[in-house]
C-alpha positions, -999 to 999 in steps of 0.1 A, spaced: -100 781 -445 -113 750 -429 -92 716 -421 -118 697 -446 -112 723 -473 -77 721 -474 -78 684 -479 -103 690 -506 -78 707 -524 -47 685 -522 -74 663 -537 -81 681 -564 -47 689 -569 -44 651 -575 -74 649 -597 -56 685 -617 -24 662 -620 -41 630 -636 -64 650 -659 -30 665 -673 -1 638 -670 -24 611 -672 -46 630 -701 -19 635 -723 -10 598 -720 -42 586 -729 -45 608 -757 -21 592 -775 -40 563 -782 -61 582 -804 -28 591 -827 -23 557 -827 -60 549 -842 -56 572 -868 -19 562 -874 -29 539 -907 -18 508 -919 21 491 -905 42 505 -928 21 544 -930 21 546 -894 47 526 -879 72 558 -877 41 575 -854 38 545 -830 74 544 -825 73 581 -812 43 571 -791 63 538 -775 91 564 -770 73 596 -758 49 576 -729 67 545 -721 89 559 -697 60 576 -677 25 557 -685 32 538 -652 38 567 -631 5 585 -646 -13 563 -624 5 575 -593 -17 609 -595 -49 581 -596 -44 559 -567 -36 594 -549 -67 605 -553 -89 576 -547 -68 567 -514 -75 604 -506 -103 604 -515 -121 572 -496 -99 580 -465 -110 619 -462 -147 618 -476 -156 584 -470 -190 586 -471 -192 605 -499 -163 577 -518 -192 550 -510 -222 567 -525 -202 575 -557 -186 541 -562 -221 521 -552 -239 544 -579 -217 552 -608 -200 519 -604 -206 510 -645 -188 537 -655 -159 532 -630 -158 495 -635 -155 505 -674 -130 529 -668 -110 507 -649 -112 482 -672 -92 506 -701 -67 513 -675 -63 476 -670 -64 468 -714 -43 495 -722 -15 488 -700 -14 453 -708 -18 459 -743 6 483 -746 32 460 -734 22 432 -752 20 448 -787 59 451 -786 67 415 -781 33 400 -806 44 369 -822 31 379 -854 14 412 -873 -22 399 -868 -16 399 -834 2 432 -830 -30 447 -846 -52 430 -822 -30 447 -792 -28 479 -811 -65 483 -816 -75 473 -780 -47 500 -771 -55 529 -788 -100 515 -781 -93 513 -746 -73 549 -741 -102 567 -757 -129 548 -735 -110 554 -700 -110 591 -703 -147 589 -715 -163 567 -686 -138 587 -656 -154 624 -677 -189 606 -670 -181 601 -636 -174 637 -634 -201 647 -649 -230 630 -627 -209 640 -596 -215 678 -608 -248 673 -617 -259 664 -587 -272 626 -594 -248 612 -568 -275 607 -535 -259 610 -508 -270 575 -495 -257 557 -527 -270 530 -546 -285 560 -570 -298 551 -605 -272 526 -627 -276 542 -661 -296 578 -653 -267 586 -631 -247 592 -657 -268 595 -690 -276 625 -691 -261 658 -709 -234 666 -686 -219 636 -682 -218 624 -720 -206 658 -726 -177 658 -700 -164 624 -713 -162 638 -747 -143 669 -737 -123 647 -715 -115 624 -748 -106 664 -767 -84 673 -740 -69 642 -741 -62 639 -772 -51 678 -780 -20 675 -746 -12 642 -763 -5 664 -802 7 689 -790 40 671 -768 44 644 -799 41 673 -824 71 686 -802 92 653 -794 84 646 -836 103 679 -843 129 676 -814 139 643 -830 142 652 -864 114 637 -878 97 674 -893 76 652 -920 61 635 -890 62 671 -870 39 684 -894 12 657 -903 10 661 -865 2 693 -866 -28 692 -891 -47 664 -868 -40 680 -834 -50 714 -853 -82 695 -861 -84 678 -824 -83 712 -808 -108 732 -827 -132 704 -821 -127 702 -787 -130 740 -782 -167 737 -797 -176 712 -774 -164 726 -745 -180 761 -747 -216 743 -770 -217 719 -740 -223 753 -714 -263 753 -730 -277 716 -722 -257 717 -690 -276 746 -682 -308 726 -686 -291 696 -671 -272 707 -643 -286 745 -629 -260 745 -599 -229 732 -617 -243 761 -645 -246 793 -624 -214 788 -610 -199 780 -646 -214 813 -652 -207 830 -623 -177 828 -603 -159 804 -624 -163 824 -655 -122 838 -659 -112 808 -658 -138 795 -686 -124 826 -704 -87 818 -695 -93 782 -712 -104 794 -745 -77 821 -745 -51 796 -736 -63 768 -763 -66 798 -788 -29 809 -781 -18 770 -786 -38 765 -816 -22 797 -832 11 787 -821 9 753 -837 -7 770 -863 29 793 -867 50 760 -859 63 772 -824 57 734 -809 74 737 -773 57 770 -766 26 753 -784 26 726 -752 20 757 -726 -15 767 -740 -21 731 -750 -19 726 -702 -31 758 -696 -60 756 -711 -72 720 -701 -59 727 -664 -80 760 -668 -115 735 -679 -103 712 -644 -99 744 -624 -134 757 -638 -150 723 -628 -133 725 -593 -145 759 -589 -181 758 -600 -184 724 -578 -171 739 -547 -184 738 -519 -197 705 -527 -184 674 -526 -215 654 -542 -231 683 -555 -266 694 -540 -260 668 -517 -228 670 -495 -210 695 -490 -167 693 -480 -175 700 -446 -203 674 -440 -186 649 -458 -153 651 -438 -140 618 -414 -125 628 -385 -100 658 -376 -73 635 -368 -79 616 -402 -72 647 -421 -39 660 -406 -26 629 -407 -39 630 -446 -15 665 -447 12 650 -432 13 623 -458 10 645 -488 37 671 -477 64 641 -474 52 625 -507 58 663 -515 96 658 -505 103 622 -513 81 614 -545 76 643 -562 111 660 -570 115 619 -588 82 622 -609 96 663 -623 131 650 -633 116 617 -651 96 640 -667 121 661 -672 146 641 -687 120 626 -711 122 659 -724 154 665 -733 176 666 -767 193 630 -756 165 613 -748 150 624 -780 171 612 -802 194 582 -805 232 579 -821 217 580 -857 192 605 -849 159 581 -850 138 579 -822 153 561 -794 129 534 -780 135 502 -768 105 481 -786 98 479 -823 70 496 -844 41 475 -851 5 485 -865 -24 487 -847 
């Protein structure tokens, strides 16, 4: 295995991390749409303030990971995407940019009108992000990313594949983000809660499991080289996907909400894994591949060295915050509500 290979993959890693950690973050903003009016749904967005406050910062970590890796490994490759899908990124980055503020905001709104306000750009701008960056995706696998940049503004990216990959990034999104607040909803006592949970992320992840595996015929049209491979030597993991969502769906189904949060990863990680296969060896599909698109040998082990000692400094921090958002006490507080340091508002 080449040098320029290897960084592709600590690359993808980071782009495997974001789709997850990040995707179940954004996700929640599509609970807290469908939440209903202040008093109807101000018990949900307390569990959502709770569940992704302490980490919706540190999502973004996995993000400026890989766009640092990304525009220092392949730079060449970082300009011609950026120069022709920059709508959709400036979009996408735009959501990031509302829903954080937004998010923050919402908690200390002078009044309920403008609570609302906040809460409705919150919940708008996490469905949007994961859209516009699944776009992105999408005319990268396609193949309409030249490798000169400056391609086409809109017909870069619509076009079948890509409007299909942002709404299966919005699904998967949106199923991680059920399936953990079904889980934290039970774990803190809240089973009314637990269950109406259920039913939408039930209805979430059927949805999205149509879409993923009707989106494999116009991509097949759209995209033949991202296709064959989807067909070909990324097929078990296509397979693996809709044996993992099926196991979480029946396991939410049967009210078994931690193991329910396995499938839920497995499966999306197993779509993201798929994608990664079925691109490789490309980097812009039929335009670059991983070893054309590679900066200098140097460049990349200094790249390595960097990732193995985020690998020993940052990472053991980002499993045990993780980790201890997770747990029975931070669950629950002394009265058995849902600890969370803001208040409840609608959105």
């Amino acid at each position: 295995m080449s040098l320029a290979v290897v960084v592709a993959i600590a690359l993808f890693v980071g782009v495997l991390a974001y789709a997850l950690f990040g995707g179940a973050d954004f996700g929640s903003g599509f609970f807290d749409l469908t939440a209903g009016s202040a008093e109807e749904g101000a018990e949900l967005r307390l569990l959502i303030d709770h569940s992704i406050g302490p980490v919706w910062e540190a999502n973004h970590v996995w993000l400026i990971y890989v766009l640092v890796m990304w525009w220092t490994a392949f730079p060449g490759t970082f300009a011609a995407a950026t120069t022709t899908l920059i709508l959709p990124l400036a979009l996408a980055l735009l959501g990031i940019v509302l829903r954080g503020a937004s998010f923050a905001f919402r908690k200390y709104a002078g009044s309920l009108a403008q609570a609302r306000i906040f809460g409705a750009v919150f919940a708008g701008s996490s469905l949007i992000t994961p859209f516009f960056l699944g776009a992105v995706a999408g005319a990268v696998a396609s193949g309409r990313v030249p490798a000169e940049g400056n391609g086409p503004v809109l017909e870069s990216w619509l076009h079948p594949t890509s409007l299909f990959g942002g709404a299966i990034a919005v699904g998967a999104c949106a199923f991680l983000a059920g399936t953990f607040l079904t889980a934290d909803a039970q774990r803190s006592g809240h089973d009314a809660l637990a269950e109406k949970l259920r039913v939408r992320t039930l209805g979430v992840g059927v949805v999205t499991g149509v879409v993923v595996f009707a989106a494999l015929l116009p991509i097949r049209d759209d995209a033949r080289t991202l296709s064959d491979r989807l067909l070909g030597v990324a097929t078990p993991l296509i397979v693996l996907s809709g044996i993992a969502g099926t196991a979480a769906l029946v396991l939410l189904w049967r009210r078994r909400y931690s193991r329910a949060r396995i499938g839920a990863v497995a499966s999306v990680a197993a779509v993201i894994l798929g994608w990664g296969v079925a691109q490789y060896p490309w980097i812009l599909v039929d335009q670059v591949s991983i070893e054309d698109a590679a900066g200098a040998r140097a460049t990349l082990i200094g790249l390595l060295v960097v990732v193995a000692l985020a690998a020993v400094i940052v990472l053991p921090a980002l499993v045990y915050l993780f980790w201890l958002t997770q747990t029975e006490a931070w669950s629950t507080s002394d009265d058995g509500a849902p600890a969370s340091s803001g208040r409840a508002v609608d959105g």
